[in-house]
ZADORO-911873 format. One record per atom (N, C-alpha, C): atom name; x negated, z, y. Coordinates in Angstrom, 1 decimal. Layout:
// residues N
atome X Z Y
CA X Z Y
...
//
This chain:
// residues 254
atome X Z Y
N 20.2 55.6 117.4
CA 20.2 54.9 118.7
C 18.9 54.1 118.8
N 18.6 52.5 119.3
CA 17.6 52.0 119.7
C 17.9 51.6 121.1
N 17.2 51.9 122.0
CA 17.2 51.7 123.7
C 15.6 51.4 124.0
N 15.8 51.2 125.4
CA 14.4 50.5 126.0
C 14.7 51.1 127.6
N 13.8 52.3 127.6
CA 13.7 52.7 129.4
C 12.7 52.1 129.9
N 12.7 51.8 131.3
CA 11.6 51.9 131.9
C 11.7 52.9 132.9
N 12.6 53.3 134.2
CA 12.8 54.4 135.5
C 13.5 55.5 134.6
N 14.0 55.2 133.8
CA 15.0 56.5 133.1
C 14.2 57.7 133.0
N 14.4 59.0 133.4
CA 13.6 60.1 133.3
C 14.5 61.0 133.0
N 14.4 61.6 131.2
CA 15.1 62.8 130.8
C 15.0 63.7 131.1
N 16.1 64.6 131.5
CA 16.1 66.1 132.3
C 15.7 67.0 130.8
N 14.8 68.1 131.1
CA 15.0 69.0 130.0
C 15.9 69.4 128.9
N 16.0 69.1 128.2
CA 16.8 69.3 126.8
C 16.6 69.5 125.5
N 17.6 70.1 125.3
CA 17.3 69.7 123.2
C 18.3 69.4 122.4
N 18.0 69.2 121.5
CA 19.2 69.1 120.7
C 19.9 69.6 119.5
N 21.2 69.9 118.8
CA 21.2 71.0 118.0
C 20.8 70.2 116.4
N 20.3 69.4 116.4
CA 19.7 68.6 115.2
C 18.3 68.3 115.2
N 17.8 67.9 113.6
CA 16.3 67.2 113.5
C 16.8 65.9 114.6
N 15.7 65.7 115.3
CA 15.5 64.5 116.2
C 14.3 63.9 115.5
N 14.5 62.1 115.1
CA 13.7 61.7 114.4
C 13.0 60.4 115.2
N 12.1 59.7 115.9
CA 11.5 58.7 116.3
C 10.9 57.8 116.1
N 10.6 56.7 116.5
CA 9.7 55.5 116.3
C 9.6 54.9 117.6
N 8.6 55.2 118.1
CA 8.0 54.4 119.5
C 8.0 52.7 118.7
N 8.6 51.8 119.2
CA 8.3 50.6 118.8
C 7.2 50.0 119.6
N 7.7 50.0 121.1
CA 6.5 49.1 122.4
C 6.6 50.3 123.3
N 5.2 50.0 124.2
CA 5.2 50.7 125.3
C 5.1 52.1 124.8
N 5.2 52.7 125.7
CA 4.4 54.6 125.1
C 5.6 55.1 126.4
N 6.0 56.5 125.3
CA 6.8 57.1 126.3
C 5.6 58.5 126.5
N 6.0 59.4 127.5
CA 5.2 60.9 127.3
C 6.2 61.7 127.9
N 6.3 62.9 127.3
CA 6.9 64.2 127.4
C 6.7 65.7 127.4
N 6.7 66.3 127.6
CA 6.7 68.1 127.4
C 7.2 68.6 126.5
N 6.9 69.3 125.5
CA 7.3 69.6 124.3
C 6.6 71.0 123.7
N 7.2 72.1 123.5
CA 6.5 73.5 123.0
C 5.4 73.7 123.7
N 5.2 73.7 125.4
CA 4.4 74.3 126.1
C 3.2 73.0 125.8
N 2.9 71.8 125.5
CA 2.4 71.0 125.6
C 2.3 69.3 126.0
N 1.6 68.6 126.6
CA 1.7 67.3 127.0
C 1.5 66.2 126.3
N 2.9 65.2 125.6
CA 2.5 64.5 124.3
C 2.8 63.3 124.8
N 2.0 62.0 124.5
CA 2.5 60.9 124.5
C 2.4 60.1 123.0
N 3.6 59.4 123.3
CA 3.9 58.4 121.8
C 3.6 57.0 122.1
N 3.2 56.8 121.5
CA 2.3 54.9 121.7
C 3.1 54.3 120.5
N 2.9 52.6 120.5
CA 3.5 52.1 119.8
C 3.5 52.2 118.7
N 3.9 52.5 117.2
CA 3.9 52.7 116.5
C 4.0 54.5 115.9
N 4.2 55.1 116.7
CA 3.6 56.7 116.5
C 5.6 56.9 116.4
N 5.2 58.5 115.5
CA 5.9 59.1 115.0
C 6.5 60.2 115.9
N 8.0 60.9 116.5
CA 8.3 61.8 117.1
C 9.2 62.5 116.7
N 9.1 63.8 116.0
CA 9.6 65.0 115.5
C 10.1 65.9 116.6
N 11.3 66.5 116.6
CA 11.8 67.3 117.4
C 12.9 68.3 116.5
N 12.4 69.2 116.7
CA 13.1 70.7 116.3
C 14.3 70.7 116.6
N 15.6 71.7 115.8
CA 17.0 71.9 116.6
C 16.0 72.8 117.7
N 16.9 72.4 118.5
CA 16.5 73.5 120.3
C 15.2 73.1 120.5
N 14.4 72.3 120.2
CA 13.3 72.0 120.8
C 13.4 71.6 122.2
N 12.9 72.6 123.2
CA 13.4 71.3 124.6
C 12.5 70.5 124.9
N 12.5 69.8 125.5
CA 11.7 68.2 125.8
C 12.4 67.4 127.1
N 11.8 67.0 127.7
CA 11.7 65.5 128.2
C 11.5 64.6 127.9
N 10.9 63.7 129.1
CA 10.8 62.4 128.7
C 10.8 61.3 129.5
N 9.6 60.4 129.7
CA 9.8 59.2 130.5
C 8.5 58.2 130.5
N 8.3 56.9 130.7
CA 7.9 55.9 130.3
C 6.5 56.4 131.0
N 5.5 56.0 130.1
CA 4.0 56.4 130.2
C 3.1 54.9 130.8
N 4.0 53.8 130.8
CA 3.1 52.6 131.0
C 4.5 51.7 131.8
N 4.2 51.0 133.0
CA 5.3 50.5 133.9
C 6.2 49.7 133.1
N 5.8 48.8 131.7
CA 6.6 48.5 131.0
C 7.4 49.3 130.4
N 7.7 50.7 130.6
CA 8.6 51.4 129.5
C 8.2 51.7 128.3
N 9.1 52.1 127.5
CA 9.3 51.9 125.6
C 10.1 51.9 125.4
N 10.0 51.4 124.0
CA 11.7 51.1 123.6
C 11.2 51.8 122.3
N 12.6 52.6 121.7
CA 12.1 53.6 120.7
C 13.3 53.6 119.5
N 13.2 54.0 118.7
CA 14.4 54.0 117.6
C 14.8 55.7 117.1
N 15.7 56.0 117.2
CA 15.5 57.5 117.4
C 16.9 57.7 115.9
N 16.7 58.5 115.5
CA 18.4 59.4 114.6
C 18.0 60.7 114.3
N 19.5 61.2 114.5
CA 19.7 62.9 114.8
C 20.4 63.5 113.7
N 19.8 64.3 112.8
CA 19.9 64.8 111.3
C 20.1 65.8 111.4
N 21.3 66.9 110.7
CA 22.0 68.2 111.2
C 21.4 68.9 109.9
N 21.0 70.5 110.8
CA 20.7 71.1 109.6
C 20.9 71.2 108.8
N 22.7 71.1 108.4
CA 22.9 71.2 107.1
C 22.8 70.0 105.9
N 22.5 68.8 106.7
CA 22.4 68.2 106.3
C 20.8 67.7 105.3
N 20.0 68.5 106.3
CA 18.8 68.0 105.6
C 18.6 69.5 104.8
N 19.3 70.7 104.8
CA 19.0 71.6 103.9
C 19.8 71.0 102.6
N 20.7 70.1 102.5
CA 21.2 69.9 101.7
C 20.6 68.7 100.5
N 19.6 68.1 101.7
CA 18.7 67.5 101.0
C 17.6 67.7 100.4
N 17.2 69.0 101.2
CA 15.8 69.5 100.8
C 16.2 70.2 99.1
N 17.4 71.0 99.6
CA 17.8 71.9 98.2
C 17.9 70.9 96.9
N 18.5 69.5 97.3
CA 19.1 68.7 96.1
C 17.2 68.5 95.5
N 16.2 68.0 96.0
CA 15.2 67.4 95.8
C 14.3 68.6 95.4
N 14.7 70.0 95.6
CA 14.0 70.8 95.2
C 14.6 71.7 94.1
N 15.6 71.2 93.6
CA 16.4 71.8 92.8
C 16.8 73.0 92.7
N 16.5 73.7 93.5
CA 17.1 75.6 94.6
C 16.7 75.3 96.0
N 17.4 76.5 96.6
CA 17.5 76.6 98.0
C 16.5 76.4 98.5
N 16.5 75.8 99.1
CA 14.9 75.1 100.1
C 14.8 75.4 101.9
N 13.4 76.5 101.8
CA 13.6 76.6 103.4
C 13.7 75.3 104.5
N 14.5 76.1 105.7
CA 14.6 75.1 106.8
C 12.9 74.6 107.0
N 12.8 73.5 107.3
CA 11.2 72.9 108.1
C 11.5 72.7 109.3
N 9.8 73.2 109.7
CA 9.6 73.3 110.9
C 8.8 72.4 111.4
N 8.7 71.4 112.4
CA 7.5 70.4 112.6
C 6.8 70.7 113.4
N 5.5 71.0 113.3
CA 4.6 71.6 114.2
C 3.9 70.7 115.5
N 4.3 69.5 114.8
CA 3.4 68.4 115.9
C 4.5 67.5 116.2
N 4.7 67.4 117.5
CA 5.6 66.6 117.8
C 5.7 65.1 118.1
N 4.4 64.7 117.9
CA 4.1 63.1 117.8
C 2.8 63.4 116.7
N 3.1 62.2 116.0
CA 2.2 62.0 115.0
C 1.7 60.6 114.7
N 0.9 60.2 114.5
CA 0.3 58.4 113.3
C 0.8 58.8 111.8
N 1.6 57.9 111.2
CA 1.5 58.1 110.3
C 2.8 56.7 109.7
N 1.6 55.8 109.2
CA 2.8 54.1 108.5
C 4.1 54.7 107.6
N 3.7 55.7 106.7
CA 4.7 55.9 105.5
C 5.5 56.3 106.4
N 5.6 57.3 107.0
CA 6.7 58.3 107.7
C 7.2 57.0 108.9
N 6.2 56.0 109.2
CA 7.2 55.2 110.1
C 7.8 54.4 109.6
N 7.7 53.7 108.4
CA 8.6 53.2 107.4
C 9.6 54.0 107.0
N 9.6 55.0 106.7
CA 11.0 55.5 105.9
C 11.4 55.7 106.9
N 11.3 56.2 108.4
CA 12.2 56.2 109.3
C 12.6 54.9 109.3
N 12.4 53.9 109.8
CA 12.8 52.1 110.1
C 13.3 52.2 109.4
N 13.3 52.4 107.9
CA 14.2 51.9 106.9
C 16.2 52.7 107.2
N 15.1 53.9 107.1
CA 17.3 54.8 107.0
C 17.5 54.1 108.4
N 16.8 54.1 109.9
CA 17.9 54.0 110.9
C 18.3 52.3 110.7
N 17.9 51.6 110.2
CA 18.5 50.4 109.8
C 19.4 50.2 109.5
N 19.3 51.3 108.2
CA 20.6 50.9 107.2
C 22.0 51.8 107.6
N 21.6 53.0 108.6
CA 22.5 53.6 109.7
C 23.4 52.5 110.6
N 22.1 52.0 111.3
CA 22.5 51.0 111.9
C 23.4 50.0 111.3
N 23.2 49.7 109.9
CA 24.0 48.5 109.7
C 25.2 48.8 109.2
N 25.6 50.0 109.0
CA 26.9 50.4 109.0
C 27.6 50.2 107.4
N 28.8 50.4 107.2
CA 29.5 49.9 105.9
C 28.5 49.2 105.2
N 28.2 47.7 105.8
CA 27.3 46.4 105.6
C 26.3 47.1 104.7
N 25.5 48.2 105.2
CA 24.2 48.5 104.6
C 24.8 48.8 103.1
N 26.1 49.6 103.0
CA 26.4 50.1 101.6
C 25.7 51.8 101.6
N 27.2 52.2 101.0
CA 26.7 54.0 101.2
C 25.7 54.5 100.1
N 25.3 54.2 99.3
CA 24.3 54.3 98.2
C 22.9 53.8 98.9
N 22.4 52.7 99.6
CA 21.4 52.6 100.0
C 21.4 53.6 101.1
N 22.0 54.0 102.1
CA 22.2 55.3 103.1
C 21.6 56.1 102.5
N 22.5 56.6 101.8
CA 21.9 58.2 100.6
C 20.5 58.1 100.3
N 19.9 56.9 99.5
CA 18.9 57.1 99.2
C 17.5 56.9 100.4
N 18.0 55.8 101.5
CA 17.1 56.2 103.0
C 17.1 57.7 103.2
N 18.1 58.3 103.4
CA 18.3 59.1 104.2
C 17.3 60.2 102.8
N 17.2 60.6 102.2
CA 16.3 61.3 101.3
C 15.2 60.8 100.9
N 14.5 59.9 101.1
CA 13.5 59.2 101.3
C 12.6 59.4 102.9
N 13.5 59.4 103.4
CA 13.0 59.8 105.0
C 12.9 61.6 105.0
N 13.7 61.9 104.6
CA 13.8 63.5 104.7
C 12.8 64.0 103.9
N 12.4 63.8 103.0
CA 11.6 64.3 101.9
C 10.0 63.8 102.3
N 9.9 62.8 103.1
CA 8.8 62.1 103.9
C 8.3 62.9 104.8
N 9.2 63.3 105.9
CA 9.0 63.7 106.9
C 8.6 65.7 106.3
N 9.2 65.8 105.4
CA 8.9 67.3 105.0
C 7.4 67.5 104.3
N 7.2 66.4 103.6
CA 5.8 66.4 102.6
C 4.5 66.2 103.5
N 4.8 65.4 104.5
CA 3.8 64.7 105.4
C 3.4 65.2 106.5
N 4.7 66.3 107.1
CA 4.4 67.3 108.6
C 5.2 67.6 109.0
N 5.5 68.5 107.8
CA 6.5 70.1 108.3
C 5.9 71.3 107.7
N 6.0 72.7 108.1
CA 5.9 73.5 107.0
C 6.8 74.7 107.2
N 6.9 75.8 106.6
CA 8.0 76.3 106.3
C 7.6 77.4 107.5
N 8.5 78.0 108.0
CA 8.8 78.9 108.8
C 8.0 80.2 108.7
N 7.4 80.6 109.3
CA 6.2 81.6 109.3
C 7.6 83.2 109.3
N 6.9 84.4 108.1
CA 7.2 85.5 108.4
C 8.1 86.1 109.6
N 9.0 86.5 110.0
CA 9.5 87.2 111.1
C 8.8 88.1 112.0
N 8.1 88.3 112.6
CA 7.2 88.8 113.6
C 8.3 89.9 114.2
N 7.4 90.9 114.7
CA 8.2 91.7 115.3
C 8.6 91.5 116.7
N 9.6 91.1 117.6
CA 10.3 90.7 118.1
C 9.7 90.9 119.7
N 9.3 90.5 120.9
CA 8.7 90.7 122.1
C 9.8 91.0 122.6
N 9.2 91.7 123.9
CA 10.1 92.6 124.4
C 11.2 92.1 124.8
N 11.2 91.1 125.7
CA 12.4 90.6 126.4
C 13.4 90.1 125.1
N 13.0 89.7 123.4
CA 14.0 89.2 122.7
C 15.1 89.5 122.6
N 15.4 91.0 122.5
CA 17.4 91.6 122.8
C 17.6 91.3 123.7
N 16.9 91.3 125.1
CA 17.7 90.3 126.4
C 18.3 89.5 126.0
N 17.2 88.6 125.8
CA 17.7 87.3 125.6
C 18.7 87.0 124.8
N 18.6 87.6 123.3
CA 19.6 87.1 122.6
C 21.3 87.8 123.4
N 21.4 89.3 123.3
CA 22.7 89.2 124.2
C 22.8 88.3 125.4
N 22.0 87.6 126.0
CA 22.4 86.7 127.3
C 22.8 85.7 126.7
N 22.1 85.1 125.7
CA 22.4 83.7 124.5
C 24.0 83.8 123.9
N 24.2 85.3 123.6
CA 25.5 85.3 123.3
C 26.3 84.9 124.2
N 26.4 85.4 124.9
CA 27.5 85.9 126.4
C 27.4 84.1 126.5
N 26.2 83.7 126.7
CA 26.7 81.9 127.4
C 27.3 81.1 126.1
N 26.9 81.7 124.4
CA 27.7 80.8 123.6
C 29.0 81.3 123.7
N 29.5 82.4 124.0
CA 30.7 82.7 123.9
C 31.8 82.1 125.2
N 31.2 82.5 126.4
CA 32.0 81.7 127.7
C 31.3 80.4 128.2
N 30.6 79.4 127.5
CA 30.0 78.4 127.5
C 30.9 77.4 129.2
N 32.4 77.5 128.6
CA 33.2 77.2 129.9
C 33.5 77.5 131.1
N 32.9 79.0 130.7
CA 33.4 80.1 131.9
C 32.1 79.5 133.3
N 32.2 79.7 134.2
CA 31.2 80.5 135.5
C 31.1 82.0 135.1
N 29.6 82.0 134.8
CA 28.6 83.6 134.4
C 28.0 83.7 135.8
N 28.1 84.7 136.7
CA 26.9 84.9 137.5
C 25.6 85.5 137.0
N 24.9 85.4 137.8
CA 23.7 86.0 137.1
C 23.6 87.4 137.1
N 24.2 88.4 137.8
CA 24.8 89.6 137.5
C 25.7 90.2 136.3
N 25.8 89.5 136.0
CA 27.1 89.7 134.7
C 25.7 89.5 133.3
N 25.6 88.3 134.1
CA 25.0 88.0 132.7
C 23.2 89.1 132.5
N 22.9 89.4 133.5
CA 22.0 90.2 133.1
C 22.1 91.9 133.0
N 23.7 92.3 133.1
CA 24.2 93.0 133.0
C 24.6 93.3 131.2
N 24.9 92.1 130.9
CA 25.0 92.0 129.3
C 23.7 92.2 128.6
N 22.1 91.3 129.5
CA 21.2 91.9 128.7
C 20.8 92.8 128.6
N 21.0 93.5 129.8
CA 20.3 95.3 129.8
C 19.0 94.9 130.4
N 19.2 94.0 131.5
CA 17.6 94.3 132.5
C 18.1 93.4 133.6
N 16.9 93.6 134.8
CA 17.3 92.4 135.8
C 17.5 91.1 135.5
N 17.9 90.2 136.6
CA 18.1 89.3 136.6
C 16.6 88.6 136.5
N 15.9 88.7 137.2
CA 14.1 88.0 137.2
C 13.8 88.6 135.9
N 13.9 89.6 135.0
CA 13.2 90.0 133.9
C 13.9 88.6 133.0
N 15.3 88.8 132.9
CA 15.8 88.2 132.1
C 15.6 86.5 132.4
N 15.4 86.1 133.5
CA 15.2 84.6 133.8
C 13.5 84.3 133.0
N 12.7 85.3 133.6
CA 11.1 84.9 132.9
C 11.7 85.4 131.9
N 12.4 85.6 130.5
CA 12.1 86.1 129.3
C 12.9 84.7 128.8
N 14.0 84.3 129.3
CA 14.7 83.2 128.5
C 14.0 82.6 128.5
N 13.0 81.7 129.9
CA 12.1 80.6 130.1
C 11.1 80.7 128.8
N 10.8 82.2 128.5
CA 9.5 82.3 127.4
C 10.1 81.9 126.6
N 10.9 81.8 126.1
CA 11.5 82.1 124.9
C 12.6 80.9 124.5
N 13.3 80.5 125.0
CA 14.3 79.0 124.8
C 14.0 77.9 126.1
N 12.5 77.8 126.5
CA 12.1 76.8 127.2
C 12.8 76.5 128.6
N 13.9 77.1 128.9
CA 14.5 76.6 129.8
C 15.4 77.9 130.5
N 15.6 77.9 131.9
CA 16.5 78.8 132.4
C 18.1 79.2 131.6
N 18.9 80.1 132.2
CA 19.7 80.5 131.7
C 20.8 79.3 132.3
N 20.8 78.5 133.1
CA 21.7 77.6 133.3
C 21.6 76.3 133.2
N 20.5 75.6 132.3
CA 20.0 74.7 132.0
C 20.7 75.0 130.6
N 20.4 75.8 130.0
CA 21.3 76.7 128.6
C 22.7 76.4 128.5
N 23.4 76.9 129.4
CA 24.9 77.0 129.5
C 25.2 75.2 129.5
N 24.3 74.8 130.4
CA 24.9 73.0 130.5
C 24.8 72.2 129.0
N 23.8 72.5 128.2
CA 23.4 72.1 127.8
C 24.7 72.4 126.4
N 25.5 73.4 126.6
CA 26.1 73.9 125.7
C 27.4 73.2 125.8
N 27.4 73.3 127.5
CA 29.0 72.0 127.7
C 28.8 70.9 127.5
N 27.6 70.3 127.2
CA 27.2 68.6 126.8
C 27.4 68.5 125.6
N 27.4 69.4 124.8
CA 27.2 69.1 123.1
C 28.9 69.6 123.0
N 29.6 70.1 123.8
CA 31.0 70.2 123.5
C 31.4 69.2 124.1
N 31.0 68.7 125.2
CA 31.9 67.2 125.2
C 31.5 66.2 124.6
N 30.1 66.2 124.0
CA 30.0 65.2 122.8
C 30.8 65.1 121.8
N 31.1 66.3 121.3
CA 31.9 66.8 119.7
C 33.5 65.8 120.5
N 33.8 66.5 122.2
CA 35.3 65.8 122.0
C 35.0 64.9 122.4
N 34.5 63.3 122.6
CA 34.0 62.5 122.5
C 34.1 61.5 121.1
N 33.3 62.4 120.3
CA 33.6 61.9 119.2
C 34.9 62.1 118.6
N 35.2 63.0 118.7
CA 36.9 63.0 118.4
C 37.7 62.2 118.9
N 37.5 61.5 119.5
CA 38.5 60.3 120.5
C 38.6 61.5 121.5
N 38.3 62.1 122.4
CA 38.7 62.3 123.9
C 38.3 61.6 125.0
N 39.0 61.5 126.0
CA 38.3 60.5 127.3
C 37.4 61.0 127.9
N 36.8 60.3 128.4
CA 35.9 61.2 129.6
C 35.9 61.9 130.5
N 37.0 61.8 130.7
CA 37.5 62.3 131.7
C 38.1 63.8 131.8
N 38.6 64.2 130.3
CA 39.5 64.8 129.5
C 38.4 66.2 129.1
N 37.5 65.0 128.1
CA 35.9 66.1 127.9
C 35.0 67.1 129.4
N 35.3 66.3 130.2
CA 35.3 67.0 131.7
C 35.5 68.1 132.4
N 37.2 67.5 131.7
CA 37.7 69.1 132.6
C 37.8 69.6 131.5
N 37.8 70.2 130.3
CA 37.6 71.0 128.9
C 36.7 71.5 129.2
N 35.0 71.0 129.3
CA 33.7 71.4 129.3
C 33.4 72.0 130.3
N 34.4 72.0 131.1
CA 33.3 72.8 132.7
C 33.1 72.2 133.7
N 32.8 70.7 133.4
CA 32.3 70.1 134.6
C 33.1 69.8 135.8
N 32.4 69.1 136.5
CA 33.2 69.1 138.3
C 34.4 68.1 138.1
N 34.0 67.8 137.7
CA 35.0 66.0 137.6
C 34.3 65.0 136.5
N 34.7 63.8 136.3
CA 34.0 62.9 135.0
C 32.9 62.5 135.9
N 32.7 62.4 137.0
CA 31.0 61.7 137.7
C 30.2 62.8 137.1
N 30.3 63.8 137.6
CA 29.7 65.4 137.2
C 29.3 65.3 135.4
N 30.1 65.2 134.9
CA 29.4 64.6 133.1
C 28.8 63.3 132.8
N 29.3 62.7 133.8
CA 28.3 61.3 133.4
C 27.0 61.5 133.7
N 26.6 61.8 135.1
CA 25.5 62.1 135.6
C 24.5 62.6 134.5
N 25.2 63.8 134.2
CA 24.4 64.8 133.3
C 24.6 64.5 131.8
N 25.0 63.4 131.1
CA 25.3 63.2 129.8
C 23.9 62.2 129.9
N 24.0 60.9 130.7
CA 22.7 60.2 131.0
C 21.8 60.7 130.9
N 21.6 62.1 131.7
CA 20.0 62.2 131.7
C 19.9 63.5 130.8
N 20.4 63.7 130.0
CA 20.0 64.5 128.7
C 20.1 63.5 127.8
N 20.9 62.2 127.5
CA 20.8 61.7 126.2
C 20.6 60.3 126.7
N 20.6 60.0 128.0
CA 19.9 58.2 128.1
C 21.0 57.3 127.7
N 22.2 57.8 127.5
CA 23.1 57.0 127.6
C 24.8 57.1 128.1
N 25.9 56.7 128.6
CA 26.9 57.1 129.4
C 27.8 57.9 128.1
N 28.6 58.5 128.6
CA 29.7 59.3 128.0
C 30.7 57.9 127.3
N 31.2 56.9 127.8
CA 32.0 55.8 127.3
C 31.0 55.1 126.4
N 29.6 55.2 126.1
CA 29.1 54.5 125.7
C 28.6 54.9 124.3
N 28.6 56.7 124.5
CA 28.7 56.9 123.6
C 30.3 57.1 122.4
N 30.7 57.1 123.0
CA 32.6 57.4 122.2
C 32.6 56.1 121.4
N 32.3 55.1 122.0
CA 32.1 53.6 121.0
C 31.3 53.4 120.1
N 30.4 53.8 120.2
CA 29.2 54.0 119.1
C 29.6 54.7 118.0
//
């Protein structure tokens, strides 16, 4: 996607892919892993699957930014091909960065993304591993040891379950902290620590990415709606906008 906000202000989110950026003008600033980042023109923005974040314009002109969303298996599949065995997931520690090469090889793949058929699937392939292999060499590193787990983590993860499983359903917060095995306040400060965001910021976030999927399937908006949970199609538009900055119809075209 290339867009230009100026009032647009993204509600907490993440996404289940590498998120990749290019501030072109203007500087946006955001919250990102318990820290305050801004991107200026030319700078670099790295975003983790589930990284949550924001987002909104740092200078009254806005920015306009160039952004593409890369699925894990897709870049494990690239890391493996380029490393000739199984290659750990990367992790990017910094979420805005300076760096010309890494903003080139991004400009180049969303380009030739951008240009569709036109660009030719052979130039694709080779952006798209060119950027990947960039972005890994230049500011990622591999996933640190498994640590032994803080307290609230089996909360959390059984509560993580219970909302991937009834993502559709209405959870009260009795049920659901019933599933963790603690109160409701234990389990609300443990998720916050732990997946950036409340337990119903979670759950929404889970019916956005399923009305995206039917979306792209050819479903209406309307249709993705009442499937996903929500109130009505205003009720997902609202909330498709201010997680991804752009309408539900607007995406299905794209």
């Amino acid at each position: 996607m290339r867009a230009h906000f100026t009032g647009h202000v993204f509600h907490r989110h993440s996404h289940d892919a590498y998120s990749f950026a290019v501030t072109e003008t203007g500087a946006q600033r955001f919250r990102c892993r318990g820290g305050d980042h801004t991107s200026g023109a030319g700078m670099v923005m790295a975003f983790n699957p589930d990284d949550p974040h924001d987002g909104e314009a740092a200078v009254p002109a806005g920015f306009t930014y160039r952004i593409v969303h890369l699925g894990p298996d897709l870049v494990r599949s690239q890391l493996t091909d380029a490393a000739g065995r199984a290659a750990p997931m990367p992790l990017f520690p910094q979420p805005v960065r300076e760096d010309p090469v890494l903003r080139r090889a991004l400009l180049r793949l969303h380009a030739a993304l951008a240009g569709g058929p036109a660009a030719g699937a052979l130039v694709r392939d080779e952006r798209l591993t060119e950027a990947v292999v960039a972005m890994v060499c230049r500011g990622a590193r591999t996933p640190a040891r498994a640590t032994a787990p803080r307290a609230g983590s089996v909360a959390v993860r059984r509560a993580r379950e219970l909302l991937e499983e009834d993502w559709a359903q209405e959870i009260p917060a009795d049920r659901l902290a019933r599933a963790a095995g603690c109160s409701r306040f234990a389990l609300y400060r443990a998720f916050r620590a732990e997946l950036g965001m409340p337990p119903s910021d979670f759950q929404r976030q889970l019916r956005l990415r399923a009305a995206r999927r039917m979306l792209a399937g050819g479903a209406t908006a309307a249709g993705a709606a009442a499937a996903c949970g929500f109130a009505d199609q205003a009720h997902l538009h609202r909330w498709f906008v201010r997680a991804y900055g752009i309408t539900p119809g607007a995406y299905a075209r794209g």
